[in-house]
C-alpha positions in Angstrom: 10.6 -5.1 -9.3 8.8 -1.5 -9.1 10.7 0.7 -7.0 8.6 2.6 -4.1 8.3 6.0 -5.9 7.2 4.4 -8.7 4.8 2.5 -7.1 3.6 5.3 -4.6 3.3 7.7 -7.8 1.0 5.9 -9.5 -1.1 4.8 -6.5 -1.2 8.0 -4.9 -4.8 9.1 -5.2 -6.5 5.9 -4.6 -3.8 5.4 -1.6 -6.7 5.7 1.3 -8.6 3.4 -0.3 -6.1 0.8 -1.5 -5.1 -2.2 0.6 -1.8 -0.1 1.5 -3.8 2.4 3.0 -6.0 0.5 4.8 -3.3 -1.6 6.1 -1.2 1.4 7.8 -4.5 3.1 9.1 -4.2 1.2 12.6 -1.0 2.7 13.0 -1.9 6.3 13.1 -3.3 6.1 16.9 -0.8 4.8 18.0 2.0 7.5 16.8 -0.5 10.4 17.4 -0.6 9.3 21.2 2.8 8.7 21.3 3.6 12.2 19.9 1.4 13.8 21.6 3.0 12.7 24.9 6.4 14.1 24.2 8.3 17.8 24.2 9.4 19.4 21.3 7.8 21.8 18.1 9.8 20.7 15.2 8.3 17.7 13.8 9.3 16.2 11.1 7.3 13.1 9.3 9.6 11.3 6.7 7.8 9.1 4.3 4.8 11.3 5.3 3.2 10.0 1.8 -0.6 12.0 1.4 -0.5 13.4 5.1 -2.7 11.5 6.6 -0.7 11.3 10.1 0.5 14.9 9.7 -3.4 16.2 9.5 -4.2 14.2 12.4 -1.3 15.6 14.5 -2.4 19.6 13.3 -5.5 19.1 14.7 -5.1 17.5 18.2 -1.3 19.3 18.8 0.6 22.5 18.3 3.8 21.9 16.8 5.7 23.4 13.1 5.6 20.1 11.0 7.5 19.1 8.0 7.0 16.2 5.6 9.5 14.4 3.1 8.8 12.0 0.6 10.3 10.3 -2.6 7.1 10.5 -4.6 5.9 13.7 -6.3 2.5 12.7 -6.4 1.6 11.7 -3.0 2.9 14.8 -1.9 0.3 16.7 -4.0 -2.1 14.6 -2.5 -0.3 15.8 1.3 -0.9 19.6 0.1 -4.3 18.8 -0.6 -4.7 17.5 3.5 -2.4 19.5 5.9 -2.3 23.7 6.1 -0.3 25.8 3.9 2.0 26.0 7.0 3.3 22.8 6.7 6.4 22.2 5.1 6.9 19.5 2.8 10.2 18.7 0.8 10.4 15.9 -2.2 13.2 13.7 -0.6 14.9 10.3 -0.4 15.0 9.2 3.7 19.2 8.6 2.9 19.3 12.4 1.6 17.3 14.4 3.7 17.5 18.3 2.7 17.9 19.2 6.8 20.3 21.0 8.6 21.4 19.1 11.6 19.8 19.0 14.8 16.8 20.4 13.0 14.5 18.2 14.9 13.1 17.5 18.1 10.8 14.9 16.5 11.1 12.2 13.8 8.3 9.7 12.2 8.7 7.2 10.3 5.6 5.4 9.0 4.9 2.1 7.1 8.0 3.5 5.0 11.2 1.5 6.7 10.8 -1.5 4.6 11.1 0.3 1.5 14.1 1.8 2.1 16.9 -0.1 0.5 19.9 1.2 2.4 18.2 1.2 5.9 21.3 2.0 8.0 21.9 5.4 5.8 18.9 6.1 6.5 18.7 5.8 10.2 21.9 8.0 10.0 19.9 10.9 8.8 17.5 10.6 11.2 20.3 10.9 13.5 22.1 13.3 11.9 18.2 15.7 12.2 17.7 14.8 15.3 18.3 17.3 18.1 20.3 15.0 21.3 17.7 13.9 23.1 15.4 13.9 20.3 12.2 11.2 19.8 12.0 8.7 16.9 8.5 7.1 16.3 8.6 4.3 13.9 5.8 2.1 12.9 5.7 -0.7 9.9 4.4 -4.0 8.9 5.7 -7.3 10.0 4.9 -11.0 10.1 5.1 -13.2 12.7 5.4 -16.0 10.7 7.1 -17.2 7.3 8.8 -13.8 7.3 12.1 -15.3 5.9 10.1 -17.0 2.7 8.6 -13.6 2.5 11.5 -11.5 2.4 13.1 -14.3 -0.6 9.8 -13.4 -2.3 9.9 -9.5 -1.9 12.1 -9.3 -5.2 9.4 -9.9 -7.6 6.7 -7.8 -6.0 5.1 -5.0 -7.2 4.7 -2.4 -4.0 8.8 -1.9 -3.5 8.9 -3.4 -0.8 12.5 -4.4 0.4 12.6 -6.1 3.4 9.8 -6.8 6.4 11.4 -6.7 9.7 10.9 -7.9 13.0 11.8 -6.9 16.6 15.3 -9.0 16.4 16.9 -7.3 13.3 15.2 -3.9 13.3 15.7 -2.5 16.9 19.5 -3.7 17.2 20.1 -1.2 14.1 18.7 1.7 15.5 20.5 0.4 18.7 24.2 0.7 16.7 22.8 4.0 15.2 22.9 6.2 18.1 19.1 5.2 19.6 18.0 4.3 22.8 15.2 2.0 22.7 12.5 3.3 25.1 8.7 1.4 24.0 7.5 -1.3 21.6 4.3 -1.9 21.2 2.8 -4.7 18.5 -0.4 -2.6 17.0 -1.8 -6.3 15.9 -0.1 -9.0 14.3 0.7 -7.4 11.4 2.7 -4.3 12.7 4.3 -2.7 15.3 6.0 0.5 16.7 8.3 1.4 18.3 9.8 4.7 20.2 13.7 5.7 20.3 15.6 8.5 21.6 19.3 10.1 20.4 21.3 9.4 22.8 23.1 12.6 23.9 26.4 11.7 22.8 25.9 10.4 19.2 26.5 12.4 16.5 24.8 11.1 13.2 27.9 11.5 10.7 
């Protein structure tokens, strides 16, 4: 199987037009709305890929924003979209190169399912998040088959680990210091869904 920076390397300058980006495009709404709701400057967008959500977010609210991603090359393609104030670090979502409590806002988009050690990686969002602090996730699911899908994930091509659905994802984020405050199905392909640190949870 190709891992995701692989994958996301070489497809990072068709991205927009490939089926990958047109499938997460009905997401970015969605989290824009969301974020735009909420208090906080420090935003950071992990898995931010080309920038696409980033951009979107410069333009329609203030805010200091940061990006990480594992793949060189769709970060290039992110420079090419946000302002030079932006700042984006190459990074793996289970090593995230932030002090803690650097954050008042985390996003994760259409990025969850790659990630092959997925409670590591919702510690580090913890651990960046300021108490109190927002999580707005979004990725694909399936409402149907998902189980024969998930066999078949280990001879894809995308790096795809693991597509997840309301009764496995949110009761992780639940035993990782979140509260879990919205979810909202985008279609029946994907959803989101909004946490919050709880005040007393430190992400060690």
């Amino acid at each position: 199987m190709m891992n995701s920076k692989e994958y996301f390397d070489r497809t990072a300058k068709e991205y927009d037009e490939g089926y990958d980006g047109r499938f997460v495009r009905c997401m970015y709404p969605e989290i824009v709305r969301q974020v735009k709701e909420l208090q906080g400057e420090d935003i950071l967008d992990i898995g931010c890929g080309n920038g696409n959500v980033i951009k979107m977010l410069e333009a329609q609210r203030p805010g200091h924003y940061y990006g990480a991603d594992l793949s060189r090359e769709m970060l290039k393609e992110a420079r090419k979209r946000v302002s030079k104030e932006v700042v984006l670090k190459l990074a793996d979502a289970v090593d995230l190169p932030f002090d803690d409590e650097s954050f008042d806002i985390v996003i994760c988009n259409a990025s969850f399912h790659h990630y092959e050690e997925p409670k590591k990686a919702i510690s580090e969002m913890n651990r960046i998040l300021r108490p109190g602090g927002a999580l707005i996730l979004g990725d694909p699911t399936l409402p149907l088959f998902r189980r024969l899908f998930n066999w078949a994930l280990k001879w894809g091509k995308a790096g795809d680990v693991w597509i997840y659905g309301k009764k496995d994802i949110l009761p992780l984020f639940r035993s990782g210091g979140f509260d879990i405050l919205k979810w909202k199905r985008i279609n029946y392909r994907a959803f989101i869904f909004q946490g919050r640190k709880r005040e007393n949870h430190e992400g060690k």
